[in-house]
Rosetta silent file (secondary structure, phi, psi, omega in degrees, C-alpha in Angstrom):
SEQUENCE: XXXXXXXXXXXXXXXXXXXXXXXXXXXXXXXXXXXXXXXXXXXXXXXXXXXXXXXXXXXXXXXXXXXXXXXXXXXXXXXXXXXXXXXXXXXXXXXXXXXXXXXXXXXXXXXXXXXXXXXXXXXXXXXXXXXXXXXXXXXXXXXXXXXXXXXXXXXXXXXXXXXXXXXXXXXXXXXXXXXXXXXXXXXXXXXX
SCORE:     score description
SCORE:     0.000 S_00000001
   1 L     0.000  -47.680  170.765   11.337   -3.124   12.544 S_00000001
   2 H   -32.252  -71.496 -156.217   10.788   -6.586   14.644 S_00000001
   3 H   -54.102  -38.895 -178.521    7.806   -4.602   16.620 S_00000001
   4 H   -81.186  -24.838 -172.870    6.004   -3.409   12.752 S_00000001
   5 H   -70.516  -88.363  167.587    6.976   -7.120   11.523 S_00000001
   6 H    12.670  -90.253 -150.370    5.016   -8.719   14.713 S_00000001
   7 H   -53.409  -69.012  149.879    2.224   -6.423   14.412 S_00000001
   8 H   -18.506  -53.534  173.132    1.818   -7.085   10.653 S_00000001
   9 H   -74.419  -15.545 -171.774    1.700  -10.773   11.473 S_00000001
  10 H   -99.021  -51.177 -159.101   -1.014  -10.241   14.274 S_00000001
  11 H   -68.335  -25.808  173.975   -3.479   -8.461   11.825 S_00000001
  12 H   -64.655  -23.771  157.749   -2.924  -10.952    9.243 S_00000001
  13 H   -45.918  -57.752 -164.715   -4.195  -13.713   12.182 S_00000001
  14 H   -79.638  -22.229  151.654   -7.063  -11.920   12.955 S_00000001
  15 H   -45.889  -58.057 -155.121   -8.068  -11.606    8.825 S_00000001
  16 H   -86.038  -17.287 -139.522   -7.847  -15.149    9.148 S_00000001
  17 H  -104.588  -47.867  176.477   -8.997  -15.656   12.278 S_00000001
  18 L   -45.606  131.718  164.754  -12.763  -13.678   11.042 S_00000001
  19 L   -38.736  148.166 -175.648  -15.738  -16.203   10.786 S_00000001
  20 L  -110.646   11.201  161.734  -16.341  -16.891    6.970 S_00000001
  21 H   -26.940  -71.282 -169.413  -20.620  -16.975    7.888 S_00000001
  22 H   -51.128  -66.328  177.381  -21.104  -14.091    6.148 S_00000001
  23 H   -32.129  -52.696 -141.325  -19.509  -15.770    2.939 S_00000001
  24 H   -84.642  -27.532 -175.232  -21.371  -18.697    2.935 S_00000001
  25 H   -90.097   -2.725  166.796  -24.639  -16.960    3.136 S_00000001
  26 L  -140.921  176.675 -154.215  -23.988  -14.643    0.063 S_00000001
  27 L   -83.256  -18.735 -156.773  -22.950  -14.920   -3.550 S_00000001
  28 L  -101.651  142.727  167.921  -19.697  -12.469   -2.986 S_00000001
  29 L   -93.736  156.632 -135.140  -16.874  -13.934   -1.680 S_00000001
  30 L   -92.464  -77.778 -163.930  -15.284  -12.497    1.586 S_00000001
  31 E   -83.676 -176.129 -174.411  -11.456  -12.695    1.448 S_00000001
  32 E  -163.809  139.656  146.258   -9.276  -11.380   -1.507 S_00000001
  33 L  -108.152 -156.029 -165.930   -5.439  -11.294   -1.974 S_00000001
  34 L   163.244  150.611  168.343   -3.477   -9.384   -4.278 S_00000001
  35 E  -149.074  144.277 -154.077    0.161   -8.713   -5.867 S_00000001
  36 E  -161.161  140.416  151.813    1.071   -5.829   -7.685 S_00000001
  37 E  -123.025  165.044 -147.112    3.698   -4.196   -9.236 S_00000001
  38 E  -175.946 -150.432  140.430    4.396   -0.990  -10.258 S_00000001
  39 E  -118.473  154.194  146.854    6.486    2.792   -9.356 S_00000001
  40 E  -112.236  109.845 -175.678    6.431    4.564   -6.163 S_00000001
  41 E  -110.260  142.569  177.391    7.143    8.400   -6.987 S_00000001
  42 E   -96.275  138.275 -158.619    8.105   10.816   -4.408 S_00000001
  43 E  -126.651  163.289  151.221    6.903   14.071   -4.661 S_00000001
  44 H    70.320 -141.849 -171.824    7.634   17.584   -2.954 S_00000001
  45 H   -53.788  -41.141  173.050   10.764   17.581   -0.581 S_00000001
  46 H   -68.189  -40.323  167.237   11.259   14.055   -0.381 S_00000001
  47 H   -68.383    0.108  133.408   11.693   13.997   -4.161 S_00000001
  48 L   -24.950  -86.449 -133.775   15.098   16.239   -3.291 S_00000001
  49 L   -87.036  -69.316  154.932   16.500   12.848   -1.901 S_00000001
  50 E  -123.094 -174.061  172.934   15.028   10.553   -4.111 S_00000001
  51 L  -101.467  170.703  169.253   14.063    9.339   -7.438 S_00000001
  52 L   -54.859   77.336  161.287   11.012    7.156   -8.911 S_00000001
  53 L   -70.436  177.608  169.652   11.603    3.623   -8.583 S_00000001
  54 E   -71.364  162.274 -169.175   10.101    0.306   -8.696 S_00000001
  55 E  -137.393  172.396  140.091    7.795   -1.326   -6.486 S_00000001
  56 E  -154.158  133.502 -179.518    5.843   -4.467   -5.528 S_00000001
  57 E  -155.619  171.831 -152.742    3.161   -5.304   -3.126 S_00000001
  58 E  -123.139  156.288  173.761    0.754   -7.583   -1.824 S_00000001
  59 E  -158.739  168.450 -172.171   -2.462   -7.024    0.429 S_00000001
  60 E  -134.262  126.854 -178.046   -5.287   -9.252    2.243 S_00000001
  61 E  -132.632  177.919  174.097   -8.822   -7.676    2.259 S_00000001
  62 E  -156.652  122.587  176.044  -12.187   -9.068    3.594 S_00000001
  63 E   -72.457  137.451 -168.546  -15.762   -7.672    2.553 S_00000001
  64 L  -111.833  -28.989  158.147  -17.175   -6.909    5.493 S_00000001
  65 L  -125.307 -152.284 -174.839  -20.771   -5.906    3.281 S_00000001
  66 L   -82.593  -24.175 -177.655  -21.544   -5.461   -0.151 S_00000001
  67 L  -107.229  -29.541  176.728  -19.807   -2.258   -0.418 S_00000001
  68 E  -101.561  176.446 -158.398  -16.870   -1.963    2.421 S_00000001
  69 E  -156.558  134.380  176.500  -13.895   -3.626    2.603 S_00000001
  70 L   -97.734   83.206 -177.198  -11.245   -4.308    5.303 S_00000001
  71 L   -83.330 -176.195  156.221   -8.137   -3.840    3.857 S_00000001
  72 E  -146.539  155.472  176.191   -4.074   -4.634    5.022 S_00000001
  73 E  -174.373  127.516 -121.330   -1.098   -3.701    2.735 S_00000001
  74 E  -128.864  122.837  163.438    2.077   -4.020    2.039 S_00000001
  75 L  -142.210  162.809 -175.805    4.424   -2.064   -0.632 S_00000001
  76 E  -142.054  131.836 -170.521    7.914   -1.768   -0.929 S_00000001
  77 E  -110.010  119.128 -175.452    9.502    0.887   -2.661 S_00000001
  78 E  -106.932  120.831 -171.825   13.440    1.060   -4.396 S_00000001
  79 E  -116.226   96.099  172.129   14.639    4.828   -4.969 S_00000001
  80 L   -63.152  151.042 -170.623   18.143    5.504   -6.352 S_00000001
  81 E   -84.796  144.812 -171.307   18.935    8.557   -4.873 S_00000001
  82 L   -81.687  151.514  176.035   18.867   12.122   -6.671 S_00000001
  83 E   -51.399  134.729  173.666   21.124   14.141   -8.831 S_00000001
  84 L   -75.312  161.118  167.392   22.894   16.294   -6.520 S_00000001
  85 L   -57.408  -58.199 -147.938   23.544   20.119   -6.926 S_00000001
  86 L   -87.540    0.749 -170.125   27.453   19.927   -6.792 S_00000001
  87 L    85.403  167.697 -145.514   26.953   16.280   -8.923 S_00000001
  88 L    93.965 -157.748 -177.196   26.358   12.835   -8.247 S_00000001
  89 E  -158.089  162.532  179.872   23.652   11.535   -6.991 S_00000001
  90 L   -93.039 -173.257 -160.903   22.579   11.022   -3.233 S_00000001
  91 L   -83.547 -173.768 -160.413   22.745    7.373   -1.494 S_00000001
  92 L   -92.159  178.900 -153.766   19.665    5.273   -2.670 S_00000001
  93 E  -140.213  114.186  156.516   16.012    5.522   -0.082 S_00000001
  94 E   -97.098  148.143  155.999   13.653    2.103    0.273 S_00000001
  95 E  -136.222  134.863  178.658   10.871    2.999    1.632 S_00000001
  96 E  -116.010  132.986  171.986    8.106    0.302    2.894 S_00000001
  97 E   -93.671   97.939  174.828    4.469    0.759    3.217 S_00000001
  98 E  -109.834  106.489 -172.899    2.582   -0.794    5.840 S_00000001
  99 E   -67.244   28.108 -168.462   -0.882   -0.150    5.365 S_00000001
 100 E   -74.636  156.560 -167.030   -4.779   -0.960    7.319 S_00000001
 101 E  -157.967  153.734  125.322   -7.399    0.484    5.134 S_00000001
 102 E   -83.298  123.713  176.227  -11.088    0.840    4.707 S_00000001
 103 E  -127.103  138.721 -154.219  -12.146    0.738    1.490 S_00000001
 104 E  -137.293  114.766  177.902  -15.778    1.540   -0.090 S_00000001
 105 E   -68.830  116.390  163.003  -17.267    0.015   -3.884 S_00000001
 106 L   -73.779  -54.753 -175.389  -18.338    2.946   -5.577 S_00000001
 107 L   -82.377  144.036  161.767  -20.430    0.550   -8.104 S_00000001
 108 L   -43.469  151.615  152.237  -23.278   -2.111   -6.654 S_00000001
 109 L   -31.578  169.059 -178.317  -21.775   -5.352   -6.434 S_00000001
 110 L    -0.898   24.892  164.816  -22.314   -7.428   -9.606 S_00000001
 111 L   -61.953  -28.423 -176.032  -23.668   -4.468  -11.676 S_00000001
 112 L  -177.028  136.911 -174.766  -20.753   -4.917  -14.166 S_00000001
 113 L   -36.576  -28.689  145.749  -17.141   -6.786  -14.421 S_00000001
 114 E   -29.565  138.260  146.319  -16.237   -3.080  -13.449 S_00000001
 115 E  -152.901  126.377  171.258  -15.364   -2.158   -9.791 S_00000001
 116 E  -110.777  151.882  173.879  -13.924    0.999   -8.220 S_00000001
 117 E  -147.472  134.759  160.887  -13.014    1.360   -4.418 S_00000001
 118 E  -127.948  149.489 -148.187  -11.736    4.026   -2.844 S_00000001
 119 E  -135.303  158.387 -163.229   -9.845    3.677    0.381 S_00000001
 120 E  -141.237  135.156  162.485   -8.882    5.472    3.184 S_00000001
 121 E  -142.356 -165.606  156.214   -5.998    4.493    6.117 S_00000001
 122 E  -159.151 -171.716 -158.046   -3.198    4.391    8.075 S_00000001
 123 E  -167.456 -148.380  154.803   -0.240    2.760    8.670 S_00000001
 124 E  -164.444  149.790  168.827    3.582    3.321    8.866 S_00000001
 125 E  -111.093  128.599  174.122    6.432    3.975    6.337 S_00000001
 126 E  -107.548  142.298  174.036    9.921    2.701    6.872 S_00000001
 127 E  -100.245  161.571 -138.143   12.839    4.677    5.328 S_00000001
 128 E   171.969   74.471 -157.426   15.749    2.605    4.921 S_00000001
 129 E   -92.337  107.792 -179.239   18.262    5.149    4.000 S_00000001
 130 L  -109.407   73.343  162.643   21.738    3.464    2.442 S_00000001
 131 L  -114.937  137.476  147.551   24.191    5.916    4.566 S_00000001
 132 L   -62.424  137.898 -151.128   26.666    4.115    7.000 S_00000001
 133 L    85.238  -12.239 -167.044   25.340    4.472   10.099 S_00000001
 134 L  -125.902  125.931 -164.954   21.488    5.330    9.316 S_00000001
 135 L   -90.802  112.407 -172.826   19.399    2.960   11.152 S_00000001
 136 L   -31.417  129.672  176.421   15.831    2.392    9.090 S_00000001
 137 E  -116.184  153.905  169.251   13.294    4.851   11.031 S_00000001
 138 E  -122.854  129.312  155.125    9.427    4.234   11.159 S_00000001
 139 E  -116.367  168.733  157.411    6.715    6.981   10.942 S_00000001
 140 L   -84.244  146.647 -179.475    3.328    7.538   10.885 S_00000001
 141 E  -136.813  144.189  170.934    1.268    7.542    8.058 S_00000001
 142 E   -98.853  173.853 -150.688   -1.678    8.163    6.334 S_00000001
 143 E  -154.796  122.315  158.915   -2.985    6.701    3.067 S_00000001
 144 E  -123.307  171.014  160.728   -6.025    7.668    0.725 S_00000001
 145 E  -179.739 -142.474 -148.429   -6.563    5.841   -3.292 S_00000001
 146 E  -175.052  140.859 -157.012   -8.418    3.566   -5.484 S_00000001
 147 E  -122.639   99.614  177.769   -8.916    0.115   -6.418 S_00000001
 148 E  -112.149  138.094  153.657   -9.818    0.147  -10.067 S_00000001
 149 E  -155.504  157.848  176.068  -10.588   -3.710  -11.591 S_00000001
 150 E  -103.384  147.473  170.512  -12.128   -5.757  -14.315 S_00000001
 151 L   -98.608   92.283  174.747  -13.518   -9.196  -13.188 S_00000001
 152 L   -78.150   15.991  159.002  -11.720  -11.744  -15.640 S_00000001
 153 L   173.400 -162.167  163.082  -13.879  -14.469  -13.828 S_00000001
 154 L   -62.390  -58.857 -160.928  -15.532  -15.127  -10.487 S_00000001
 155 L   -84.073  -22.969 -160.432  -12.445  -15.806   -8.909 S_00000001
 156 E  -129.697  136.000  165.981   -9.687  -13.526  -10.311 S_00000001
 157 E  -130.243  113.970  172.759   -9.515   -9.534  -11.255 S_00000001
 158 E   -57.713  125.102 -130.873   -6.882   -7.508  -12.824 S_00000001
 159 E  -141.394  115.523  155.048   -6.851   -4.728  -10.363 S_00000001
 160 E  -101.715  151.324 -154.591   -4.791   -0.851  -11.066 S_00000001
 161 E  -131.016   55.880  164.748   -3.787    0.545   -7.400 S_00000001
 162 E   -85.729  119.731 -167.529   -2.976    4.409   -7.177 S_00000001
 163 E  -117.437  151.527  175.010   -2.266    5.022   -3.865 S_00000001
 164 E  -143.379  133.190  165.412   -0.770    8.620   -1.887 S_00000001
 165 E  -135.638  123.007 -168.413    0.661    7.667    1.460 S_00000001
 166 E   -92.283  121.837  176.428    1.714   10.775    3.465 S_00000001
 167 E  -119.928  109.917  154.967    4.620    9.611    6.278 S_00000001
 168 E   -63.737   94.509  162.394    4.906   12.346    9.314 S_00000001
 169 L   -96.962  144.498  169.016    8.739   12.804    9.324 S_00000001
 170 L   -84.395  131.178  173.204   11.524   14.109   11.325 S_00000001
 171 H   -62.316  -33.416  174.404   12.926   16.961    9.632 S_00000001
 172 H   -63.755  -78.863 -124.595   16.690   16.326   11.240 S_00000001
 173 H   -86.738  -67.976 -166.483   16.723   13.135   10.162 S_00000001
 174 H   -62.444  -46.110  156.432   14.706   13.188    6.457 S_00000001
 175 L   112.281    3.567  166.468   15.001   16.982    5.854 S_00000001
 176 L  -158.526  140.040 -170.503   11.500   17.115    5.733 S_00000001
 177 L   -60.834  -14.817 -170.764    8.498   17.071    7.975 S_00000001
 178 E  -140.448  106.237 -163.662    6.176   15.140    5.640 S_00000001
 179 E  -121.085  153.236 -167.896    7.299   12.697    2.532 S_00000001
 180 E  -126.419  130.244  177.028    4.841   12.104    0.185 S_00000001
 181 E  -124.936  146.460  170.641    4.953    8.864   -1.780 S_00000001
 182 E  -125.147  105.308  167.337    2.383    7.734   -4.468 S_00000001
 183 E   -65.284  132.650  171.140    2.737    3.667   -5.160 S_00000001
 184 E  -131.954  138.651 -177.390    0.634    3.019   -8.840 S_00000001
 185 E  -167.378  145.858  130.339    0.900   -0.684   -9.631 S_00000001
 186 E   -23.992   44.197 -122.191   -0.847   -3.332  -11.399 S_00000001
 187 E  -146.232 -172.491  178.347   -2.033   -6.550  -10.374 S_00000001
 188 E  -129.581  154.594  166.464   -4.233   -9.789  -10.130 S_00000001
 189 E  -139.109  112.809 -174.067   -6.300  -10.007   -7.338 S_00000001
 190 E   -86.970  106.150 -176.563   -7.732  -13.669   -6.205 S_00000001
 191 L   -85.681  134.166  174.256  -11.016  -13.610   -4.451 S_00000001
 192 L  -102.277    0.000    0.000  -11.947  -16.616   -2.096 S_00000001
């Protein structure tokens, strides 16, 4: 987890670390943040294990033109654990999304307070499994969604986030080769 923490911390340098040139010379501003909240529901075999829970997450993008976008992003997902066959429920599942993205504006730039983006990545998901004894594992993952927002000013947009992030799992350990999570969340997003 140290080694994905690190790593996470280097790309957010080098977002900060990009020249802001490009900004200064056009009307769109560069960087963006976001915070969001929301569910993450697990679907197909991983939805065995757990249930939908809540979520919240944050991300740092940079236009790199008028239509792509460099995203990074972060969601973290709380899953009480599923009704069991014999009864009960199973123990509860976080799972965290760590996230690099491309993302591409469907609409021209200042055509309308409207903007859609759809995004494409990869990443890793940590499971975080609350059994004694089971040590959080990271996989790889892939990511595709959408960026839907209204522009409540220049600076600030109310932003919906449906996301599908795919995690390449060990079947011994998860019980399934592939868990499929979809984060949908809410948010403001502050453009710089």
């Amino acid at each position: 987890m140290t080694r994905i923490v690190s790593a996470a911390c280097a790309a957010l340098a080098v977002f900060l670390a990009v020249p802001s040139s490009a900004t200064a010379q056009s009307h769109n501003q560069g960087f963006f943040v976001e915070a969001r909240g929301g569910v993450n529901v697990p679907t197909f075999d991983i939805s065995d294990a757990a249930d939908a829970g809540p979520s919240f997450g944050a991300g740092i993008g940079y236009r790199l033109t008028d239509r792509i976008n460099l995203l990074a992003e972060a969601d973290f997902g709380f899953h009480s654990g599923a009704a069991l066959p014999t009864g009960g429920e199973g123990p509860d599942v976080n799972v965290y999304h760590f996230i690099g993205k491309l993302g591409y504006d469907l609409l021209e730039r200042g055509s309308s307070r409207w903007s859609i983006m759809v995004n494409a990545g990869a990443g890793a998901l940590l499971f975080d499994i609350d059994t004694p004894g089971f040590e959080t594992k990271a996989y790889f993952a892939i990511n595709v969604g959408a960026k839907i927002a209204y522009s409540v000013n220049r600076n600030l947009d109310f932003v919906l986030s449906p996301q599908g992030d795919i995690a390449l799992t060990d079947e011994a350990v998860l019980g399934t080769d592939n868990s499929w999570v979809w984060p949908f969340a809410a948010g403001l997003r502050v453009k710089f």
